[in-house]
C-alpha positions as CSV (number, residue, x, y, z in Angstrom):
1,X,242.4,56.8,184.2
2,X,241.4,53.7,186.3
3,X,243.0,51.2,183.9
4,X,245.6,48.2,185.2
5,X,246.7,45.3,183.7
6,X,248.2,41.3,185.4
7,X,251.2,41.8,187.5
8,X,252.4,37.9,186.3
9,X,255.8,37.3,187.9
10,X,258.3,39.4,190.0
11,X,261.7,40.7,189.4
12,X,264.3,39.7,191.8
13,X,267.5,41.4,191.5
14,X,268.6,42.1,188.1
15,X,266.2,39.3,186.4
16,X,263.4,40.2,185.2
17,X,259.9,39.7,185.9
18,X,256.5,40.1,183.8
19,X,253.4,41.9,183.4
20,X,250.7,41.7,180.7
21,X,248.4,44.5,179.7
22,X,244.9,43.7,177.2
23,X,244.2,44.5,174.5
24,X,241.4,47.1,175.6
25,X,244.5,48.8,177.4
26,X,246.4,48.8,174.4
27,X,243.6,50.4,172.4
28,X,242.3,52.7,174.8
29,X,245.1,53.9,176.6
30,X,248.5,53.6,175.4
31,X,247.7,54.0,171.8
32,X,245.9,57.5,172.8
33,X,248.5,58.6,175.5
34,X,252.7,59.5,175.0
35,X,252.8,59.7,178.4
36,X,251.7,56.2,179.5
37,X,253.8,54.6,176.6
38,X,256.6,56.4,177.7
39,X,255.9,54.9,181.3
40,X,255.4,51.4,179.7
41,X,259.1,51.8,178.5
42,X,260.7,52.4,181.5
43,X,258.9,49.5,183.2
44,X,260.5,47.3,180.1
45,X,264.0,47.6,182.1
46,X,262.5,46.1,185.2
47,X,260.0,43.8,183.4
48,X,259.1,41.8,180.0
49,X,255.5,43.3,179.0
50,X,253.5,41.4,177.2
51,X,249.7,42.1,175.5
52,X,246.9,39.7,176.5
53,X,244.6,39.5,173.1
54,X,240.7,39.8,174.6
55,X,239.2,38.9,171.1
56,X,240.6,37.4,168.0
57,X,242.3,39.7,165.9
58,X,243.1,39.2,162.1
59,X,244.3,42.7,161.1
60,X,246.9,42.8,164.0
61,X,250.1,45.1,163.6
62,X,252.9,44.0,166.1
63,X,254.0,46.8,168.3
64,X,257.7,46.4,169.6
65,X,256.7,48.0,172.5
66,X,255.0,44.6,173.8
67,X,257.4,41.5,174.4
68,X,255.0,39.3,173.7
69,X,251.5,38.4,172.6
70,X,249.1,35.7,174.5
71,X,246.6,34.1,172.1
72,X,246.1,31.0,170.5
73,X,247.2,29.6,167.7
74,X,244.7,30.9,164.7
75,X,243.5,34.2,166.8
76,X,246.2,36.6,165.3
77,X,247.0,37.6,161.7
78,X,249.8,40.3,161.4
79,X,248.8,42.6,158.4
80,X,252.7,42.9,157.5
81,X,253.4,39.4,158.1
82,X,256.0,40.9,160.7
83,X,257.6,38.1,162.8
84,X,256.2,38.3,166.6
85,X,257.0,36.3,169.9
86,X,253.5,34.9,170.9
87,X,252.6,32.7,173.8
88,X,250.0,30.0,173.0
89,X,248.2,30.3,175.9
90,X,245.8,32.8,178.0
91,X,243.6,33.4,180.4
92,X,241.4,30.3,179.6
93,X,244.6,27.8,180.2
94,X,244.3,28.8,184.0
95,X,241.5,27.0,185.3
96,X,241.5,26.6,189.4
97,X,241.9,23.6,190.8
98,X,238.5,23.8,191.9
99,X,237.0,22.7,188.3
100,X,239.1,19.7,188.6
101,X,238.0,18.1,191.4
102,X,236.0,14.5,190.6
103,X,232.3,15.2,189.0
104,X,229.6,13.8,190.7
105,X,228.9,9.9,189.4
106,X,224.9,11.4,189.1
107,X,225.0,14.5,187.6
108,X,221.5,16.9,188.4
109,X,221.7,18.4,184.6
110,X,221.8,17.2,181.9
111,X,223.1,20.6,180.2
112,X,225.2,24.0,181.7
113,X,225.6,27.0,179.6
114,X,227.3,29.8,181.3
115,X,227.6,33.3,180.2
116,X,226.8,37.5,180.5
117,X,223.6,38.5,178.8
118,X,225.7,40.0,175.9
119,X,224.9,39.9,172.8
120,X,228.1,37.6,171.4
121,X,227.7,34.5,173.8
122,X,224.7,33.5,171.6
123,X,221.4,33.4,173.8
124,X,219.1,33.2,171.2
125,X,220.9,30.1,169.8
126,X,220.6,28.5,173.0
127,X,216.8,29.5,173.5
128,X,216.0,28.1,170.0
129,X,218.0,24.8,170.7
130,X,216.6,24.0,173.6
131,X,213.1,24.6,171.9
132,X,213.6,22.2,169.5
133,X,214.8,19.8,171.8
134,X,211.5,20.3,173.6
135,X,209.4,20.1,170.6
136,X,211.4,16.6,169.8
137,X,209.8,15.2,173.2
138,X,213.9,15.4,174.7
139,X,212.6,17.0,178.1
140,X,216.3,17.7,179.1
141,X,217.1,19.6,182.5
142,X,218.9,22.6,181.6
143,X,220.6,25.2,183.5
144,X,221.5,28.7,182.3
145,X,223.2,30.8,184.7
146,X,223.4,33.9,183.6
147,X,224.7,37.2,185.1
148,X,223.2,40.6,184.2
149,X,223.3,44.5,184.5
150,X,221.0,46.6,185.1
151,X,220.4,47.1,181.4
152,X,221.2,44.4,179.0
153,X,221.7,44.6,175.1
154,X,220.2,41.5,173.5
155,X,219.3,41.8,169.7
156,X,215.8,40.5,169.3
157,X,215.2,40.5,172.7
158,X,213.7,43.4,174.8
159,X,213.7,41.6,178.0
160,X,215.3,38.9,178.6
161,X,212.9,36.8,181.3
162,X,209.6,37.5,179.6
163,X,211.7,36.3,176.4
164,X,212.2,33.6,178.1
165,X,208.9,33.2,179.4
166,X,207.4,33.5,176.6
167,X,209.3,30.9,174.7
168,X,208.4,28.1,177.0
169,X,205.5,27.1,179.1
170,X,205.2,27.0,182.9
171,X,205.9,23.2,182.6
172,X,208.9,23.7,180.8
173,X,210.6,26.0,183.3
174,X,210.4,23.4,185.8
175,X,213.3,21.5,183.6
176,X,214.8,24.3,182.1
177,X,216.1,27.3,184.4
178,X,217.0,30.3,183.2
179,X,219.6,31.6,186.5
180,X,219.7,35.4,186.1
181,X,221.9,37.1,188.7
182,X,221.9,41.0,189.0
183,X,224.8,41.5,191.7
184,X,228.3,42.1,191.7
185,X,228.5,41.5,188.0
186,X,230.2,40.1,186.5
187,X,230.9,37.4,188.8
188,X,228.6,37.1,191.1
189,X,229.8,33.3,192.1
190,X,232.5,32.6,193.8
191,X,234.5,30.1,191.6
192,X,234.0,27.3,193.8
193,X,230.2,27.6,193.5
194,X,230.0,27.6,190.1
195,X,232.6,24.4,189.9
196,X,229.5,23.0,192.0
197,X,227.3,23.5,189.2
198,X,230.0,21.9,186.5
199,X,230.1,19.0,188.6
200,X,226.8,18.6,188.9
201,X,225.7,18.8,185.1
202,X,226.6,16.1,182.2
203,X,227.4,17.9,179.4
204,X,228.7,21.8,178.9
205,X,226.8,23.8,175.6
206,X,228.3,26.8,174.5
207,X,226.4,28.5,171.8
208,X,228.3,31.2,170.4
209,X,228.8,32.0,167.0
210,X,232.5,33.4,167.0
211,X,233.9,33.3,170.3
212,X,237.1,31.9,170.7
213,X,239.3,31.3,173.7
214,X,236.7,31.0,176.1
215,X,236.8,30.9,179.7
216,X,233.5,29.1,180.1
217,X,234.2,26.1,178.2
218,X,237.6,25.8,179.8
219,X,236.5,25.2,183.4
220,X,234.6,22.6,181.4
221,X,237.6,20.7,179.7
222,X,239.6,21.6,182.6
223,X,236.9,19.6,184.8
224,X,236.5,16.4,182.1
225,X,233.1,17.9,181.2
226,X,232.1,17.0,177.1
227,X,231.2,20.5,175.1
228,X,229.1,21.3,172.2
229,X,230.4,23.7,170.4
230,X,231.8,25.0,167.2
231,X,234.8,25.5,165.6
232,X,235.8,28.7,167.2
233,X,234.9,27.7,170.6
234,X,237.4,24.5,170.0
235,X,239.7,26.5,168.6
236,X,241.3,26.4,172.4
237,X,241.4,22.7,172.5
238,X,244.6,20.6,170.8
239,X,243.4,19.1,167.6
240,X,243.9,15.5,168.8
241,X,240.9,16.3,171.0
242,X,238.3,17.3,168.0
243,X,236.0,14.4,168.6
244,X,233.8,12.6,171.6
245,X,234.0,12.2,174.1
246,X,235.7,15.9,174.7
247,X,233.6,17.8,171.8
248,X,230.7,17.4,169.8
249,X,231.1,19.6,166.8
250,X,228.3,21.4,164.6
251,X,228.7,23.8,161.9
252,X,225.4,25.3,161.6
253,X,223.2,26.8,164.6
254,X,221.1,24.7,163.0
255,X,222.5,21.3,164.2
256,X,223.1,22.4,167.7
257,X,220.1,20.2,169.1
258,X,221.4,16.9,167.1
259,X,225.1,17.6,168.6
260,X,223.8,17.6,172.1
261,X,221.6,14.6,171.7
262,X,224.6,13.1,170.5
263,X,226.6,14.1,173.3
264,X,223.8,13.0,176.2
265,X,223.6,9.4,174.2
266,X,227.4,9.1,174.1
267,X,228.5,5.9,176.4
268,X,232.1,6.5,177.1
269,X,235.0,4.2,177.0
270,X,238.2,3.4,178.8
271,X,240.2,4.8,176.2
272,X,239.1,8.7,176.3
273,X,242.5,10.9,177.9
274,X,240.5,13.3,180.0
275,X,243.6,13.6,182.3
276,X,245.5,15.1,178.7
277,X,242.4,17.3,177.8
278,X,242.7,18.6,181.8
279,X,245.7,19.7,181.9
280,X,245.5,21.7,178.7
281,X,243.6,24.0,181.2
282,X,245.3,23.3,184.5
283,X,246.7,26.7,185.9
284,X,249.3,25.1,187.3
285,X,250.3,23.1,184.1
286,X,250.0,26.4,182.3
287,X,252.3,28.5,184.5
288,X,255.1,26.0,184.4
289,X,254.6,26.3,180.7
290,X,254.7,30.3,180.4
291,X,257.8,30.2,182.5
292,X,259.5,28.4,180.1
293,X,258.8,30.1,177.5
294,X,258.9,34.0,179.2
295,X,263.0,32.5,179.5
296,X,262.9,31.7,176.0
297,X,261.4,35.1,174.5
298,X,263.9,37.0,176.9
299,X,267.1,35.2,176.3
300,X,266.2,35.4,172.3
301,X,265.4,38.6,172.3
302,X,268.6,39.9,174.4
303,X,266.1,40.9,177.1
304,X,268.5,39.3,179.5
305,X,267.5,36.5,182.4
306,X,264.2,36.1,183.8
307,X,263.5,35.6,187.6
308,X,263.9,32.5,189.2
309,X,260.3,33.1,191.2
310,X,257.6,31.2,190.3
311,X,254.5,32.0,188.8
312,X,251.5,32.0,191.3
313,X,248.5,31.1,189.8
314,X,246.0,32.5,192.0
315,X,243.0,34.2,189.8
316,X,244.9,34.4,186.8
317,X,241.5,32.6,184.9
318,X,240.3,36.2,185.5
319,X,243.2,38.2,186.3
320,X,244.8,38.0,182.8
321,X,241.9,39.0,180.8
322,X,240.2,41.7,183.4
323,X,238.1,44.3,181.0
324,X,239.8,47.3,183.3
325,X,238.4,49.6,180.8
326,X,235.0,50.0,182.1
327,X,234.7,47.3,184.0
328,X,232.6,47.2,186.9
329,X,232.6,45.1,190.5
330,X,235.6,42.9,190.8
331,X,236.7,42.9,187.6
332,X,237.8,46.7,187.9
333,X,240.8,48.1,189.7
334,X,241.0,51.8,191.4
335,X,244.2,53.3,190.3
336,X,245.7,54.3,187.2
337,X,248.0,52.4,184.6
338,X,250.9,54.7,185.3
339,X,250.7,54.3,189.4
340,X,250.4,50.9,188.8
341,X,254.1,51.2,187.1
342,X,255.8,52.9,189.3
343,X,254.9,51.1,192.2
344,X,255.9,48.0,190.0
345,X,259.2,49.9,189.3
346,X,260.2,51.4,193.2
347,X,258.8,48.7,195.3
348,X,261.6,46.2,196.5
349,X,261.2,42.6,195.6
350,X,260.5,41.5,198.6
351,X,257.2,43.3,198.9
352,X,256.5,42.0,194.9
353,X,256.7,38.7,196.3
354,X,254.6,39.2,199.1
355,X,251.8,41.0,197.0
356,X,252.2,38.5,194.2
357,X,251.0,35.9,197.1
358,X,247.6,37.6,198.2
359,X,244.3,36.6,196.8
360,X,244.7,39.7,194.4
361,X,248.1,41.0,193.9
362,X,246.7,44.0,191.4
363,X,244.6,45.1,194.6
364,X,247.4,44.5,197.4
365,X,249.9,46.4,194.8
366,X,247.6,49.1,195.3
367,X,247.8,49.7,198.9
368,X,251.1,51.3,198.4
369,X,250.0,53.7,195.7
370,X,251.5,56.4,197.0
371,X,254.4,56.0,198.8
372,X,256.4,54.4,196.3
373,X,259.7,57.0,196.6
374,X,259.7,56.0,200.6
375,X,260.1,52.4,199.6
376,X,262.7,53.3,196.6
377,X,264.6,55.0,199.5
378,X,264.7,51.6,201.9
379,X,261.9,52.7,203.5
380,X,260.0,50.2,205.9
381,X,256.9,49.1,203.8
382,X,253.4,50.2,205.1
383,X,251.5,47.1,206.6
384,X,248.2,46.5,204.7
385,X,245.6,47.2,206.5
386,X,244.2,45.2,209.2
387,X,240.5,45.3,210.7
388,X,239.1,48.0,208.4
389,X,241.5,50.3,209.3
390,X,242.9,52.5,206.2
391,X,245.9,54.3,206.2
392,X,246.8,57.7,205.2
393,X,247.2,57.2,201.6
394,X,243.9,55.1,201.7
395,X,242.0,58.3,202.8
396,X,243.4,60.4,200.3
397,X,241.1,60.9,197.4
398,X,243.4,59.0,195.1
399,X,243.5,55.9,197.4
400,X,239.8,56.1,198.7
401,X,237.8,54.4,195.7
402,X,240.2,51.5,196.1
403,X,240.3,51.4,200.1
404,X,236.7,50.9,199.4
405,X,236.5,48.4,196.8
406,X,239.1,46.2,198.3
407,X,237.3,46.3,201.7
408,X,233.9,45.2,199.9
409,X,236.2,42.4,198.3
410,X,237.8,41.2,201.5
411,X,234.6,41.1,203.4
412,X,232.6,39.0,200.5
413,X,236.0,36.8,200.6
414,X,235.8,35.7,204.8
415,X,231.9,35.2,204.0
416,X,232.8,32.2,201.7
């Protein structure tokens, strides 16, 4: 089963390190399978584990097998009010440092939205929004970028461009651009482009009726960007911060269009903390944070010490919460839950460290698939690979899907 989780933090000697499955893992794999929990238990003598929550859950039953639960404060209620440790942060609280470089002092758009043509991250509501702003005579210049499969699952909506079409006139389209983009979903931007776009646009909307801890209007925060949104899209954003400049609240879908007039005429003042409201979604800030508490939930919990290695940030905006279920492109990972284990288990800490480091330690841990009992043995570590050369294991049929999908990574990542 090509399922993985988010290797967060190496071991080194007898301290422990971390890694954090999802939810969809949880669900879809260990619940179903003896023999992967049974795996997940040895790796708890090497490593906390910990359970990344994808989605809100308010019928949650704490399994002892996870360390730890990552979700916010609100997203989880256990049905046997049974005492849990949780961490108040997740994948959203990891923002690159790329969404928090300066905005422009002219922005081009007056109003981002950002999100997969599913059907929770509330499309319609945006259509109809931005309709009535139209109909109002507020000829705003909107920019929807929006990736999409090959078959997409709208309610209402058949197809998605002749929806859109259809909805507003030739002259409309020149201020409002629907940006649908059919490769490597579901991220077919590299992060840096689409900070381009944040940048360049005044205020961030995010439509959706019940999603909470999302990514989309992080990089937002995380960039000093004002959102509309509701009360579940704020839910990952301190309470001090419920009001302008850094959110414009509605309740109904209803009053989206007078929230983001309200937004556009807002004239800011010195007194707004953006640097406060940043930081909540800083990776940096973050990981400092999670390290302190990982120590925390270990020592409390007679777990022992954790490592003294720091916690690299790199990707962990999309690394934490990667659907590895059935996931495709970059957000999917070639090699099974329990290989992924026991080369966590048997490698040495030095080549943790090292993989932890690379653009995508889950990938680089999966070059040495394979030869984990040479390594347990104090075996020299195989090199990864160099100029599109694979190795042995690589060529096996167990290591070529992932030879090949980290090659097509590697090659779009020297093109940027």
């Amino acid at each position: 089963m090509k399922r993985m989780a988010c290797f967060l933090k190496a071991p080194e000697g007898d301290s422990k390190g971390c890694v954090v499955f999802t939810t969809p893992e949880r669900d879809n794999v260990v619940r179903s399978s003896a023999g992967t929990r049974a795996t997940l238990e040895r790796l708890k003598k090497r490593y906390l584990v910990g359970l990344h929550h994808n989605w809100h859950d308010y019928s949650f039953r704490y399994d002892p097998l996870f360390d730890f639960s990552m979700a916010g404060d609100g997203d989880l209620i256990e049905v046997n009010n049974a005492p849990f440790a949780r961490i108040p942060l997740d994948a959203c609280n990891f923002s690159p440092d790329c969404f928090l470089q300066p905005r422009a002092t002219e922005p081009f758009w007056d109003i981002l939205y950002v999100a997969r043509a599913v059907a929770f991250k509330g499309i319609p509501e945006l259509f109809a929004t931005v309709r009535a702003l139209y109909d109002t005579g507020h000829m705003y210049r909107v920019l929807f970028i929006c990736p999409t499969q090959k078959k997409t699952e709208l309610p209402g909506i058949a197809n998605l461009r002749e929806h859109f079409e259809a909805m507003f006139s030739p002259r409309e389209r020149q201020l409002f651009t629907l940006l649908t983009l059919d490769w490597d979903y579901p991220f077919p931007l590299d992060l840096h482009t689409l900070a381009f776009f944040y940048r360049n646009s005044r205020i961030f909307l995010h439509p959706a009726p019940e999603e909470r801890r999302c990514r989309t209007a992080a990089y937002a925060w995380a960039g000093g960007m004002p959102v509309v949104a509701n009360e579940h899209v704020a839910s990952i954003l301190p309470a001090d911060f419920h009001k302008p400049p850094y959110l414009f609240k509605y309740e109904n879908s209803s009053d989206i269009p007078y929230a983001v007039i309200s937004a556009l005429n807002y004239v800011e003042t010195s007194n707004s903390d953006w640097s406060a409201v940043s930081g909540e979604f800083s990776g940096i800030t973050s990981a400092a944070k999670v390290d302190a508490m990982l120590a925390k939930i270990a020592a409390v919990s007679g777990r022992g010490r954790m490592s003294s290695h720091a916690i690299v940030t790199t990707g962990l905006d999309i690394r934490l919460g990667r659907h590895h279920l059935l996931a495709v492109g970059g957000n999917r990972i070639g090699y099974s839950i329990e290989e992924f284990c026991n080369v966590l288990m048997n490698s040495s800490d030095d080549i943790l460290v090292k993989c932890l480091h690379e653009a995508d330690p889950e990938i680089a841990l999966g070059h040495y698939v394979g030869v984990n009992s040479e390594i347990a043995k104090g075996g020299s570590a195989r090199q990864l690979p160099r100029d599109g050369q694979a190795t042995e294991p690589q060529r096996s049929s167990g290591g070529r899907a992932l030879w090949t999908a980290s090659r097509r990574w590697l090659e779009a990542k020297r093109k940027r």
